[in-house]
Structure formats: structure tokens, C-alpha cells
MDTraj code that builds the backbone (N, CA, C; nanometers):
import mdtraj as md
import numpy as np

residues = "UNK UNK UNK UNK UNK UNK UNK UNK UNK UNK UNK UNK UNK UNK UNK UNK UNK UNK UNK UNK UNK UNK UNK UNK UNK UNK UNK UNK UNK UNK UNK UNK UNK UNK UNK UNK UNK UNK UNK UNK UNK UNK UNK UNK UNK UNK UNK UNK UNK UNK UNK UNK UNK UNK UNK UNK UNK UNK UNK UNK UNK UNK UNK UNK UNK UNK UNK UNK UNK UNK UNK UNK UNK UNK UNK UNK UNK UNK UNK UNK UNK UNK UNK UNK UNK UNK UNK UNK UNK UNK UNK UNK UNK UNK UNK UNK UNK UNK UNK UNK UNK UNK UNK UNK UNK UNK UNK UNK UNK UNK UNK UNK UNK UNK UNK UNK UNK UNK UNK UNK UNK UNK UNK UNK UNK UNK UNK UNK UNK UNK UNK UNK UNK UNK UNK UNK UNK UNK UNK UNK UNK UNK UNK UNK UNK UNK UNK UNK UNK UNK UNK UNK UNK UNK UNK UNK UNK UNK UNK UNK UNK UNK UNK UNK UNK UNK UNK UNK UNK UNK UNK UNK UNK UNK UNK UNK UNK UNK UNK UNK UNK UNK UNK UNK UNK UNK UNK UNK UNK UNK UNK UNK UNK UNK UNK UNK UNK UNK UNK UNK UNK".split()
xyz = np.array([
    [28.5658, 17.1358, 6.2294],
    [28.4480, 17.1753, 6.3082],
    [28.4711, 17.3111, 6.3743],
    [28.3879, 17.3545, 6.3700],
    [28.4155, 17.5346, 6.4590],
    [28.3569, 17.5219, 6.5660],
    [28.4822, 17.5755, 6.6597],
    [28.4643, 17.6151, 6.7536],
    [28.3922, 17.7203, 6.8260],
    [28.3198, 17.7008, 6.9317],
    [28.2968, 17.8064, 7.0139],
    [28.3441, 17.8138, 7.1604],
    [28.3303, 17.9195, 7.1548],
    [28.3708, 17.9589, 7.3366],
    [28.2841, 18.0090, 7.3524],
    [28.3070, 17.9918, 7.5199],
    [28.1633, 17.9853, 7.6144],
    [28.1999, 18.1500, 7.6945],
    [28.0626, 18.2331, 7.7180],
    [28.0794, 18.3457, 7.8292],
    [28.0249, 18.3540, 7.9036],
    [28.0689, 18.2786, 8.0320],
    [27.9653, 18.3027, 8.0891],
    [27.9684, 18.3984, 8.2379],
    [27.8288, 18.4553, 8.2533],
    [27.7802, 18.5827, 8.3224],
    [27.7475, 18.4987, 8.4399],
    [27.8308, 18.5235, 8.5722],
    [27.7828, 18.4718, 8.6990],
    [27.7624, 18.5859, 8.7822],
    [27.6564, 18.5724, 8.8660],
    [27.5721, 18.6841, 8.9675],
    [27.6196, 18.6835, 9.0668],
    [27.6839, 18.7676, 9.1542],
    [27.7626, 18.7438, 9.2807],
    [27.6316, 18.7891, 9.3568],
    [27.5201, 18.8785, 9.3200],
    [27.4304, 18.9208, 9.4091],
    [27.2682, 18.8570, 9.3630],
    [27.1635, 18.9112, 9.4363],
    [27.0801, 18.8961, 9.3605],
    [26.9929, 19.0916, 9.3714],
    [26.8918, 19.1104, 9.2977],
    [26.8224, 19.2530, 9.3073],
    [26.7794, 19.2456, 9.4256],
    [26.8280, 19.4307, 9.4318],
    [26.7477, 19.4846, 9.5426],
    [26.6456, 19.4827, 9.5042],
    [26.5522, 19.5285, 9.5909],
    [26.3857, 19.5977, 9.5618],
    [26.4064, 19.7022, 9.6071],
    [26.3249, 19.8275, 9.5418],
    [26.3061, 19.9322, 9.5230],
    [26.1920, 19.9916, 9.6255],
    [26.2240, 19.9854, 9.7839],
    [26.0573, 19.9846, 9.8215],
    [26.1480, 20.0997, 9.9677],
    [25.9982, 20.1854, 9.9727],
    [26.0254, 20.2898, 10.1251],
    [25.9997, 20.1781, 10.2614],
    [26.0704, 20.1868, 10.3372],
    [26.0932, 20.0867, 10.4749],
    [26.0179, 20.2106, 10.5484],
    [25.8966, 20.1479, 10.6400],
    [25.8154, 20.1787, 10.7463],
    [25.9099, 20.2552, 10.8871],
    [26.0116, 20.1872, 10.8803],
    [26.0350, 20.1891, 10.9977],
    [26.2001, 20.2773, 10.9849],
    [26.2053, 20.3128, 10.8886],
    [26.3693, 20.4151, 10.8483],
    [26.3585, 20.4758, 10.7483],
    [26.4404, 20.5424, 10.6868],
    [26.4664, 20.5910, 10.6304],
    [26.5377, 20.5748, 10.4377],
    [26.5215, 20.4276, 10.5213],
    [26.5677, 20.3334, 10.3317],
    [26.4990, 20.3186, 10.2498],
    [26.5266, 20.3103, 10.1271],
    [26.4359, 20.2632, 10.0033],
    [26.5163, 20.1452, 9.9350],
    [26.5500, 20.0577, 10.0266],
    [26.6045, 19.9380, 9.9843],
    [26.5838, 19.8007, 10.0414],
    [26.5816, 19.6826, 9.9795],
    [26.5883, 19.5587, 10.0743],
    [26.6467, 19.4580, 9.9874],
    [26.6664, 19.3631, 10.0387],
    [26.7519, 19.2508, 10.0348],
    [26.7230, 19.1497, 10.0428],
    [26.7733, 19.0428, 9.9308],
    [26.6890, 18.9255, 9.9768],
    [26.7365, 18.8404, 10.1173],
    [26.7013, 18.7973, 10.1790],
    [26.7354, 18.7112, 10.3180],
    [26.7941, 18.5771, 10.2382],
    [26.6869, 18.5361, 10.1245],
    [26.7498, 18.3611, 10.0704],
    [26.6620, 18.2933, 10.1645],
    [26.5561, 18.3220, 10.2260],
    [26.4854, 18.2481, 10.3207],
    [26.3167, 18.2680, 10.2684],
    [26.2698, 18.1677, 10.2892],
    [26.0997, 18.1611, 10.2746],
    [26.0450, 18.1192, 10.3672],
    [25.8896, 18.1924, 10.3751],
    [25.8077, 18.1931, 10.4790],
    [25.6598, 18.1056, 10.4784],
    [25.6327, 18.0363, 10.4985],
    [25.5131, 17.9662, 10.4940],
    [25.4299, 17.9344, 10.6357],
    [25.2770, 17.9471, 10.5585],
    [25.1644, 17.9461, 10.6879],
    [25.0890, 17.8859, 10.6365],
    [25.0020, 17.7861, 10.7188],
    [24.8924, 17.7126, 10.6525],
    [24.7649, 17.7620, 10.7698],
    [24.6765, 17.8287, 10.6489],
    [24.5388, 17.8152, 10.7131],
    [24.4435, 17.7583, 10.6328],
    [24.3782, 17.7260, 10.7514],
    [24.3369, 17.5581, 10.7089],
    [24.3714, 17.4822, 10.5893],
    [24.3127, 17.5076, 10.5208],
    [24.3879, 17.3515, 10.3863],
    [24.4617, 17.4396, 10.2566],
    [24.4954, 17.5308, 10.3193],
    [24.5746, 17.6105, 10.1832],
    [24.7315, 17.6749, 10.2694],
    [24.7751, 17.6647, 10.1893],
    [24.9379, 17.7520, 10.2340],
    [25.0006, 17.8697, 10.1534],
    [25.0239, 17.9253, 10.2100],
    [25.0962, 18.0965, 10.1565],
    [25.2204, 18.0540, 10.1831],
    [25.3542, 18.0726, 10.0719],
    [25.4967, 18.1144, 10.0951],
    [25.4973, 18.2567, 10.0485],
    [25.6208, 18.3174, 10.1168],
    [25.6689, 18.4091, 10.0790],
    [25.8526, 18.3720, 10.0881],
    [25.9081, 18.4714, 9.9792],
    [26.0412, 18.5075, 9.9884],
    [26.0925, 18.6003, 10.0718],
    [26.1166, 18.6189, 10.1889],
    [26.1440, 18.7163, 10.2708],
    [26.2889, 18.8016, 10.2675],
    [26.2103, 18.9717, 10.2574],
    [26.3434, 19.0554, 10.2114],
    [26.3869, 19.1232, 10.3192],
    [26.4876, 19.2397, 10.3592],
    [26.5206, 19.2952, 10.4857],
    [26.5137, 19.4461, 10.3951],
    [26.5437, 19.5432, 10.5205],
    [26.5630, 19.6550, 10.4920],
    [26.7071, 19.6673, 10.5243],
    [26.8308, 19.7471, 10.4209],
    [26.8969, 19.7504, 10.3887],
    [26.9523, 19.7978, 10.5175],
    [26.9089, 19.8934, 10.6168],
    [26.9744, 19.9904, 10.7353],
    [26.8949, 19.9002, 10.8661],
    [26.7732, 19.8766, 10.8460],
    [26.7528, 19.8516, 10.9837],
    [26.6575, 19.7051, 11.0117],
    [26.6992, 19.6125, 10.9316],
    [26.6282, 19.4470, 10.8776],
    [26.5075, 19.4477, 10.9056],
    [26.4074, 19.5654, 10.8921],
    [26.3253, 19.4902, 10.8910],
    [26.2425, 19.4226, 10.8253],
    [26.1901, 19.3345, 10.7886],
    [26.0678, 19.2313, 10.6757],
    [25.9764, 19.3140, 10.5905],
    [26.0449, 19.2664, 10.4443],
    [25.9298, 19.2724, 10.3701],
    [25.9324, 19.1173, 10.2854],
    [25.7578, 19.0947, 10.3200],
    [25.7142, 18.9528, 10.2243],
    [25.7010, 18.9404, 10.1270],
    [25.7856, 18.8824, 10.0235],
    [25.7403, 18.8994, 9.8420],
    [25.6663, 18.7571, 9.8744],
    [25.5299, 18.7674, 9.7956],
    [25.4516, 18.6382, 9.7769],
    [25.4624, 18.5636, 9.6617],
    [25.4818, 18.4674, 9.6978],
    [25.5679, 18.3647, 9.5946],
    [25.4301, 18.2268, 9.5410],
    [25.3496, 18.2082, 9.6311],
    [25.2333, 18.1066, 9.6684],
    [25.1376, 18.1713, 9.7502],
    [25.0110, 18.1961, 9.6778],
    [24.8953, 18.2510, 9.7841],
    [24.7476, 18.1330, 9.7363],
    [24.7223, 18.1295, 9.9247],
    [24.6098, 18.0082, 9.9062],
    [24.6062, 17.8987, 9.8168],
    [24.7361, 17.7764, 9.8329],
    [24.7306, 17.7055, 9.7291],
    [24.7361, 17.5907, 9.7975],
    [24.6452, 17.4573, 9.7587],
    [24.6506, 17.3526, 9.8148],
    [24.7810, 17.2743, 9.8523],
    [24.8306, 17.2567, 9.9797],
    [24.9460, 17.1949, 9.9354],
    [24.9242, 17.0519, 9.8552],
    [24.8291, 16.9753, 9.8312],
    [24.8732, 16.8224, 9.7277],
    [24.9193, 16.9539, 9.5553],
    [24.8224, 17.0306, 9.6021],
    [24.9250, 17.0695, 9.4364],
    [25.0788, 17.1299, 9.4106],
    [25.1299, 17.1420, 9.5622],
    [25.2384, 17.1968, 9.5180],
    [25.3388, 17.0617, 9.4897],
    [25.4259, 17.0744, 9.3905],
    [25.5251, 16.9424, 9.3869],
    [25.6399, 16.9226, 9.4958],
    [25.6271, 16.8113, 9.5459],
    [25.6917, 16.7630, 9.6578],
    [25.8245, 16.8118, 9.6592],
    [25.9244, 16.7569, 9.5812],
    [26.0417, 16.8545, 9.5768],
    [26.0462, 16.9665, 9.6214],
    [25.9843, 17.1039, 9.5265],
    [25.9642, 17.2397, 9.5241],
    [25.9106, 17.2320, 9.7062],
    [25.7884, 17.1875, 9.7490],
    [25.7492, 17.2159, 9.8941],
    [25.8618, 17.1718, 9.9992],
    [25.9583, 17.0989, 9.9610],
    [26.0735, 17.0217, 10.0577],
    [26.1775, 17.1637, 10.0293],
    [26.1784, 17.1998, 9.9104],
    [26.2644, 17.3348, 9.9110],
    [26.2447, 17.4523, 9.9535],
    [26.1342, 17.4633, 9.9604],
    [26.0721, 17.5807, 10.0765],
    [26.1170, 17.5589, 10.1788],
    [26.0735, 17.4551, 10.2767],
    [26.0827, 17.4213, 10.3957],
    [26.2326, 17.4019, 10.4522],
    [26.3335, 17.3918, 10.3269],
    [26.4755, 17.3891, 10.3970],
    [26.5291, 17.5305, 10.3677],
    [26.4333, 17.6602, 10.2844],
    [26.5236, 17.7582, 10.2577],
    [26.6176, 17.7216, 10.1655],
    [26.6039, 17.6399, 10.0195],
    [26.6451, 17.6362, 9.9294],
    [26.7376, 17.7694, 9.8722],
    [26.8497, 17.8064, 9.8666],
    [26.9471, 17.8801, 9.8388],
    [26.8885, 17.9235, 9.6851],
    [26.9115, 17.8179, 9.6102],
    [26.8908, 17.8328, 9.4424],
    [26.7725, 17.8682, 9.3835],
    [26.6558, 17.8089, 9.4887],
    [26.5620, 17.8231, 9.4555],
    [26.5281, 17.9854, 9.4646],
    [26.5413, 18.0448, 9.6301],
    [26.5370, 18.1997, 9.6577],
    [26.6202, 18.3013, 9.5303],
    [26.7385, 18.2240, 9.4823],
    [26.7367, 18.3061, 9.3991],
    [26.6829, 18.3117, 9.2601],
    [26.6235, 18.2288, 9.2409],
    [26.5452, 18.2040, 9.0845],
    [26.3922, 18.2956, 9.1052],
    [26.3665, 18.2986, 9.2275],
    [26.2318, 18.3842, 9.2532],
    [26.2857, 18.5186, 9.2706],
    [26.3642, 18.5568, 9.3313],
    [26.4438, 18.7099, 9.3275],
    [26.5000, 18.7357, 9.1925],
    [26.4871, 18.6748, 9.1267],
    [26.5831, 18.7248, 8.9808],
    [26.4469, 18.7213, 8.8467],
    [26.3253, 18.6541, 8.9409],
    [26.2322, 18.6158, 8.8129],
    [26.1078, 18.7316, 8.8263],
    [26.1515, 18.8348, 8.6482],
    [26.0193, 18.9658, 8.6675],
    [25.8972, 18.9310, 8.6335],
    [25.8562, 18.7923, 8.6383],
    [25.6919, 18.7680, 8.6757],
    [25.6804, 18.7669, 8.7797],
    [25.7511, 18.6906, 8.9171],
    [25.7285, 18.7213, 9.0561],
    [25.7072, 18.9208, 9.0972],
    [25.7860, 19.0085, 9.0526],
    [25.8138, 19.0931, 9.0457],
    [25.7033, 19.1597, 9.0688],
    [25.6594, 19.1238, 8.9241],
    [25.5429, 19.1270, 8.8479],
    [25.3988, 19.1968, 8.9179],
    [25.4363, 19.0651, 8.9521],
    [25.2853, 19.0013, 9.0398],
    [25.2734, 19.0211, 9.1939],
    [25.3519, 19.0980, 9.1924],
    [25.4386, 19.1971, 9.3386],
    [25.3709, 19.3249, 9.3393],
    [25.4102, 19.3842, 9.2278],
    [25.4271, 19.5532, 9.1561],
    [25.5229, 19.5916, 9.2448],
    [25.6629, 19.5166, 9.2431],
    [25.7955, 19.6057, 9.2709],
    [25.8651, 19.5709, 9.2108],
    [25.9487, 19.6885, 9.2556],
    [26.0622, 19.7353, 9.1436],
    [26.1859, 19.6853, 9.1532],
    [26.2576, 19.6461, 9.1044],
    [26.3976, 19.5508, 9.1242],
    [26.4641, 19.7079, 9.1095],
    [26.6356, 19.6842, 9.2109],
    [26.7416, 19.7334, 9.0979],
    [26.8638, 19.7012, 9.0767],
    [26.8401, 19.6782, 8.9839],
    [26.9207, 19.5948, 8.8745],
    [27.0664, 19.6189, 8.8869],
    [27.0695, 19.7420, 8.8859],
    [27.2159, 19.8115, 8.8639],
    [27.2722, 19.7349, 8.9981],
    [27.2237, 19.7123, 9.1127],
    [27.2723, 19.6934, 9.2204],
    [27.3595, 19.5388, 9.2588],
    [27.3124, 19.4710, 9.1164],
    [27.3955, 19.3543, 9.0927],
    [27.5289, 19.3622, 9.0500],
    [27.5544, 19.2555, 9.1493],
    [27.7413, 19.2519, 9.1108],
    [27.7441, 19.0942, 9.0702],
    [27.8431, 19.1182, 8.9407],
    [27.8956, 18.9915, 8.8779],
    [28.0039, 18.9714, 8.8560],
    [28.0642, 18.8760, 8.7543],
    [28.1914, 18.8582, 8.7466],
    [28.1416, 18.7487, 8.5743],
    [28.2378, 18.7455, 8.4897],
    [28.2328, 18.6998, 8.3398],
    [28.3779, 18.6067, 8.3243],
    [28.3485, 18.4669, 8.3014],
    [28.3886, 18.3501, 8.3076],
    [28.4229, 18.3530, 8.1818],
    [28.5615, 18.3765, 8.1267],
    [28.5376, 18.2917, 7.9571],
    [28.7159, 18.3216, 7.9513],
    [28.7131, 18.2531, 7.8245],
    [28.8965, 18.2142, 7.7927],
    [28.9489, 18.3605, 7.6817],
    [29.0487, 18.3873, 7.7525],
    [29.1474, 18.5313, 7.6786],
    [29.1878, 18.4666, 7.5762],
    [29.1663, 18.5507, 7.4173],
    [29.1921, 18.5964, 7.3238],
    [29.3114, 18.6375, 7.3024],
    [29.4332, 18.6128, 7.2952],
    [29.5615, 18.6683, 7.2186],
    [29.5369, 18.7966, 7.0500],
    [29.6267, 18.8170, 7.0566],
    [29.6198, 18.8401, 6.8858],
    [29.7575, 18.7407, 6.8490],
    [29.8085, 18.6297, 6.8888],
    [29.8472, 18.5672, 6.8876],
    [29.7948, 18.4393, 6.8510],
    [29.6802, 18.3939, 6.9082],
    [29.5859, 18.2892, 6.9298],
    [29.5009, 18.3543, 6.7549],
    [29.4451, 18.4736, 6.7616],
    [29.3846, 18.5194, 6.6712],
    [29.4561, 18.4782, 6.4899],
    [29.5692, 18.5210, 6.5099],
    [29.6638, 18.4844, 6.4286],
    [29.6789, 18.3446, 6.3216],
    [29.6658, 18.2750, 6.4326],
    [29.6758, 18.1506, 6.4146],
    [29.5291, 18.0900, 6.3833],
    [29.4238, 18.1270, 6.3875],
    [29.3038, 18.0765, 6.3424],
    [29.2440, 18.0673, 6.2175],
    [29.2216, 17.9674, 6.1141],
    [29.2009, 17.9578, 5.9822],
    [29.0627, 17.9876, 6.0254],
    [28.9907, 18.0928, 6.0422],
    [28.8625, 18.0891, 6.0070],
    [28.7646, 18.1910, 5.9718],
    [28.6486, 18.2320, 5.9288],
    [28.6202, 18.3368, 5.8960],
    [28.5429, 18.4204, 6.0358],
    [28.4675, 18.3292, 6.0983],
    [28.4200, 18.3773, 6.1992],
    [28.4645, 18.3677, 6.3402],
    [28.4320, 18.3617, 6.4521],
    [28.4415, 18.3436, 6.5960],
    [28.3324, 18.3420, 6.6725],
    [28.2903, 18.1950, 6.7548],
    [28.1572, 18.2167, 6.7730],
    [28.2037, 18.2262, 6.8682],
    [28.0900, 18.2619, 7.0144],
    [28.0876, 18.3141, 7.1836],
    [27.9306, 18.2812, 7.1883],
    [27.9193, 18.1893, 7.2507],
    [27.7881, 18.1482, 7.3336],
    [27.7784, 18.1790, 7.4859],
    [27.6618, 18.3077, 7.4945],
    [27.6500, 18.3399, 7.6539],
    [27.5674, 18.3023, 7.7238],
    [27.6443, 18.2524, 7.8531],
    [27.5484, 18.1588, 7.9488],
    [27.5599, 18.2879, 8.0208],
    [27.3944, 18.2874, 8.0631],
    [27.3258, 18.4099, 8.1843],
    [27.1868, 18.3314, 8.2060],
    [27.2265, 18.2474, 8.3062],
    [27.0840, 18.2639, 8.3646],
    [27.0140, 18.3217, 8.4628],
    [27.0771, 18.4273, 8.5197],
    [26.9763, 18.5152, 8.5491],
    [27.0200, 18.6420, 8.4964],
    [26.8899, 18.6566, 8.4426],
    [26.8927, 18.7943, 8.3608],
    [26.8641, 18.9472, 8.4534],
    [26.9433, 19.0187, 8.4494],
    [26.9863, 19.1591, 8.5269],
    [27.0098, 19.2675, 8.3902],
    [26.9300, 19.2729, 8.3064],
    [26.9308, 19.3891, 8.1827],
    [27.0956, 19.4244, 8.1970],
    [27.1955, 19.3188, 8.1394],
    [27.3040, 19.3453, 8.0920],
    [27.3422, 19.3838, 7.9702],
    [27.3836, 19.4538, 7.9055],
    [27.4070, 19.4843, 7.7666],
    [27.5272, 19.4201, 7.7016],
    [27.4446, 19.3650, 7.5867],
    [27.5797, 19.2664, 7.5443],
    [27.7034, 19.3398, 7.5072],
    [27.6967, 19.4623, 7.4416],
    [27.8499, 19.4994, 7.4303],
    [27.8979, 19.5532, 7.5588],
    [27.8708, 19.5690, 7.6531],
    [27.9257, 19.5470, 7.7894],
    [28.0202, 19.4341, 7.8164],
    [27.9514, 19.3017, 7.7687],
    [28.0047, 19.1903, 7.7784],
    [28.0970, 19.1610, 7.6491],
    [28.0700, 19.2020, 7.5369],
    [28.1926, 19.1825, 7.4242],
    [28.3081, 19.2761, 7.4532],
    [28.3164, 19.3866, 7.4825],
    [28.3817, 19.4626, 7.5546],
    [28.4795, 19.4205, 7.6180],
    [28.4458, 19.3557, 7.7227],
    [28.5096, 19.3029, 7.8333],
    [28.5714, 19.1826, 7.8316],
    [28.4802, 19.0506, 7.7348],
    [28.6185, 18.9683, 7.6925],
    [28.6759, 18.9906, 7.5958],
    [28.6830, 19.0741, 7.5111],
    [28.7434, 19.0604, 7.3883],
    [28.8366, 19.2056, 7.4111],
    [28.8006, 19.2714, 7.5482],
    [28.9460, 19.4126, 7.5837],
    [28.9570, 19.4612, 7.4878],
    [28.8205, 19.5107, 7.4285],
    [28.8038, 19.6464, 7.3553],
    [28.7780, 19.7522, 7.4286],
    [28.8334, 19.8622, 7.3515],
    [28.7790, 20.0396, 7.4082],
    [28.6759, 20.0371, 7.3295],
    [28.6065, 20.1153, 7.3509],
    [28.4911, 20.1740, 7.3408],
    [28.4677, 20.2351, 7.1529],
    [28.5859, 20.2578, 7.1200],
    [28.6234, 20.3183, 6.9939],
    [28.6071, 20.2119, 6.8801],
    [28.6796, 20.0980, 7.0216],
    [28.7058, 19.9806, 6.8819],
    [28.5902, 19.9067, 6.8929],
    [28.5003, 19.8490, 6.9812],
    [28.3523, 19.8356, 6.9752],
    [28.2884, 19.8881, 6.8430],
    [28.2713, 20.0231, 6.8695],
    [28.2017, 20.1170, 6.7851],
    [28.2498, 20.0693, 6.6333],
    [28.3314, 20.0974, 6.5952],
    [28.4087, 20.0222, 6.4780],
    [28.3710, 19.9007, 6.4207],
    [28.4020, 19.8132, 6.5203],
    [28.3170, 19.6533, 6.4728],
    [28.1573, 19.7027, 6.4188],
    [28.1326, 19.7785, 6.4841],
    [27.9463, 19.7502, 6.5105],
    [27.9322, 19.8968, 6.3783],
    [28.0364, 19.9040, 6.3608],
    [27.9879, 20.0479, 6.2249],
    [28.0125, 19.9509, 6.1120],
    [28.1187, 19.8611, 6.1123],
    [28.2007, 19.7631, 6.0057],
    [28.0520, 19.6407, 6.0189],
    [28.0037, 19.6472, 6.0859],
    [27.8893, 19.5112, 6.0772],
    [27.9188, 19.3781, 6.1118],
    [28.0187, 19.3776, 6.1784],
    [28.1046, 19.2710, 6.1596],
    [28.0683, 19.1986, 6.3452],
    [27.9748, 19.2293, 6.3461],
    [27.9445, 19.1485, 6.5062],
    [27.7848, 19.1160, 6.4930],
    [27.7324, 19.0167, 6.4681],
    [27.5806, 18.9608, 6.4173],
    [27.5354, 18.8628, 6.6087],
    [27.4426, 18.8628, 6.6098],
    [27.3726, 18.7932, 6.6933],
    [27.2333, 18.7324, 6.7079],
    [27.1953, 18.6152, 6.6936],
    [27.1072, 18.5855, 6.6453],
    [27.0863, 18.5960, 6.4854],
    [27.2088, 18.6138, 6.4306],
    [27.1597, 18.6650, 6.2551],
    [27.1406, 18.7925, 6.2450],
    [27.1733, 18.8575, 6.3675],
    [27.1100, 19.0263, 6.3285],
    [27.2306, 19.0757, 6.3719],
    [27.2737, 19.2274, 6.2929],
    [27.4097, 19.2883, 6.3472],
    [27.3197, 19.3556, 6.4977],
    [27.4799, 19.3594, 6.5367],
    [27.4389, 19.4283, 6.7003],
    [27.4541, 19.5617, 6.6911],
    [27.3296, 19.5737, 6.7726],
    [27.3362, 19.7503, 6.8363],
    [27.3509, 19.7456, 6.9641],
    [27.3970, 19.8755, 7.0565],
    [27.4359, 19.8941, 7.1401],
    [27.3167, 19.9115, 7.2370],
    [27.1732, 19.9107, 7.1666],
    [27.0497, 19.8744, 7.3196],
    [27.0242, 19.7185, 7.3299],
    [27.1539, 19.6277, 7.2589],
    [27.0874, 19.4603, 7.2906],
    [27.1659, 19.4406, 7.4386],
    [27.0402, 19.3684, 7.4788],
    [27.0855, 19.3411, 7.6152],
    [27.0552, 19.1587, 7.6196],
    [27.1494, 19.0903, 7.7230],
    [27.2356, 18.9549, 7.7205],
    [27.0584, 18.8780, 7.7416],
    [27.0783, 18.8166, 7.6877],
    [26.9526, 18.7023, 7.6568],
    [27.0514, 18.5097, 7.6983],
    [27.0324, 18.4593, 7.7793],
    [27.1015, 18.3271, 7.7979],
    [27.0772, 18.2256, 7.6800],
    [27.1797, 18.1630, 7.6467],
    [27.1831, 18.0977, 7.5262],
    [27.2571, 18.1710, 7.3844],
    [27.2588, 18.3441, 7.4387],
    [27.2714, 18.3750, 7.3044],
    [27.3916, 18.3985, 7.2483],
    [27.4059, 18.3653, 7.0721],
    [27.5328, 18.3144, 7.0192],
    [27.5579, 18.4633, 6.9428],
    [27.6935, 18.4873, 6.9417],
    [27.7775, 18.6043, 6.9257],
    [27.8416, 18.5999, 6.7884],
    [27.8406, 18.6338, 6.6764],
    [27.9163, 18.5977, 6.5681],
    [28.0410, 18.7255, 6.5450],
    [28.1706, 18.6809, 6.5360],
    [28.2088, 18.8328, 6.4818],
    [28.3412, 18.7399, 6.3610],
    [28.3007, 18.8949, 6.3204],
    [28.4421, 18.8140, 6.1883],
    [28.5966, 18.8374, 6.1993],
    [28.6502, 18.7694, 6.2002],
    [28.7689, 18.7044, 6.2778],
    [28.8697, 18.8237, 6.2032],
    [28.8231, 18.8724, 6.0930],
    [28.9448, 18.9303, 5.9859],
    [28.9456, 19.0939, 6.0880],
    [28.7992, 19.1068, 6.0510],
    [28.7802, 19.2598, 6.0918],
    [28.8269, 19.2717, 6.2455],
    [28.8159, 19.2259, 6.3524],
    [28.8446, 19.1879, 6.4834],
    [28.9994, 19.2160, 6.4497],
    [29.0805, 19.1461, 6.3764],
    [29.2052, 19.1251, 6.3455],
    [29.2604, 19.2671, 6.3352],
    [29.1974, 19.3164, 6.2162],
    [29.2337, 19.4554, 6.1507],
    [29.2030, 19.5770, 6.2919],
    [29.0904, 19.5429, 6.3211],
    [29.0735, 19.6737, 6.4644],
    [29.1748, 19.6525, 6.5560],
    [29.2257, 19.5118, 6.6386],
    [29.3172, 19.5104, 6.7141],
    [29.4480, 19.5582, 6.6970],
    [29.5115, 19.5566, 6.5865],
    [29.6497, 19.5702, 6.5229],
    [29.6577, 19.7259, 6.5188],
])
top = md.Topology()
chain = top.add_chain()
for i, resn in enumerate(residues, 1):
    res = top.add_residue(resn, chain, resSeq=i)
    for name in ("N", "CA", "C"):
        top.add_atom(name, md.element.get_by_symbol(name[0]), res)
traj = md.Trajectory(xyz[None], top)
């Protein structure tokens, strides 16, 4: 049976927003991880509430406008109301909220860290097989570029990247990789174990 290994992309942050603060001199904010809700009369507004990077003050991303609460699902409304951690960040990381904002995330401003098991050419050695699969877990998507991430577990330079991806020898989804694919969650990495072999040595 073939194996795969897992990569996975964890978010130490979530996006800034890209917005001029009223009250300073910043063009930045932050998420708080906190939501805001008001009920007038039989409808309720949340928001995700952001800070300004220099001097905190509030900006409201609207997350729920004028919506009955029987329609919101009980869970989800109990997670508002405690400031749900996971939840704040699934709305800060999601570009339909964004969207439906008209602001601008930035992206670059995320910091992560990449979870997965080191490669020997030792380990390599020893493998009867033609390929090597890598399945990447990212669920939240921050326009990462996958050879960023092959790169980095597999402790290639930049030279030897290029090489694989001139040799064809790195497919994803069934398609060889180019250097504008960026990390999609779920997605499976193929490279061929020989050529990998031959570039490392």
C-alpha cells in the first residue's frame, strides 16, 4: 500500500486588514477574536471586531446584518455570545466575509509554521517506490505557494526546485506544477522518488 505523508500548514496569526484608522496614523488592524452583537427589535447584527494596530481603536467587520435570531443556529448564536476563538478565526480568514466587507486582507502579514516528517536521503534510499505522495492540510487559506511549501519540507534550494519542475517530475492534482500554484487544503503532491533521488545526490 503507498504511503503518504501529511503537510500540514498551521496559522500562528490571522490577516490584517488593510484599512486608514480615523484616529492615527495606521493602515492596519487586527483581529480582537471577539464579536459584537445588538438586537433591534426582532433582528440582530454581529460583527467581528478589529483594532487599530498603534492606537486600538474599533473597526466592525459585519458578519450578520438584520437577521432573525430563530434563524440563526443555536450553536453558531451560543458561539457568538462566548467569543468563540475558532469561530473569529474562520470569519477573519474567510474572502467572502471580506468580500462582502470590500476590505482588503494582508496576507503577507501571516505567520505560520509547517508540520510534516523529515526526509533522509537515507529514508529515500530505502524506498521501493516510484512515487512519493504529500497531502496538504491548510485550512485556512493565506495565498501560500506550494513550492514555498515543497521547498521547505523536502530542503530544496531554489535550483533544485527549478529542476524537479523543468524534469516534470512534481504533478498535483494530475497536473505538473508551476511556480504561480498556490496551497489549496486537501491537496495531493506527487513527485517521483527517482528524480528527487538524482537532484539530491
Amino acid at each position: 500500500m503507498q504511503k503518504e505523508y501529511t503537510w500540514e500548514i498551521k496559522a500562528d496569526s490571522t490577516p490584517l486588514l488593510k484599512r486608514s484608522c480615523s484616529h492615527c496614523d495606521s493602515d492596519r488592524f487586527y483581529c480582537s477574536e471577539k464579536f459584537r452583537m445588538n438586537a433591534q427589535k426582532k433582528n440582530i447584527d454581529v460583527w467581528l471586531i478589529y483594532r487599530c494596530l498603534k492606537c486600538d481603536s474599533t473597526y466592525n467587520m459585519t458578519i450578520l446584518s438584520r437577521t432573525r435570531p430563530e434563524s440563526i443556529n443555536k450553536e453558531l448564536f451560543h458561539k457568538f455570545q462566548e467569543n468563540n476563538r475558532a469561530l473569529a478565526w474562520e470569519y477573519a480568514f474567510s474572502a467572502a466575509i471580506r468580500k462582502k466587507n470590500q476590505v482588503e486582507p494582508d496576507l503577507a502579514a501571516v505567520t505560520y509554521n509547517i508540520q510534516y516528517e523529515e526526509l533522509s536521503m537515507a529514508d529515500l534510499n530505502l524506498m521501493n517506490t516510484d512515487s512519493l505522495f504529500f497531502k496538504v492540510v491548510y485550512p485556512f487559506g493565506f495565498q501560500l505557494k506550494l513550492a514555498t511549501v515543497i521547498r521547505t519540507c523536502l530542503k530544496l534550494s531554489s535550483k533544485q526546485l527549478d529542476r524537479l519542475i523543468v524534469l516534470q517530475a512534481i504533478t498535483v492534482q494530475g497536473k505538473f506544477l508551476e511556480k504561480k500554484h498556490r496551497v489549496k487544503h486537501a491537496t495531493v503532491v506527487e513527485i517521483s522518488s527517482e528524480t528527487l533521488k538524482h537532484i539530491l545526490q
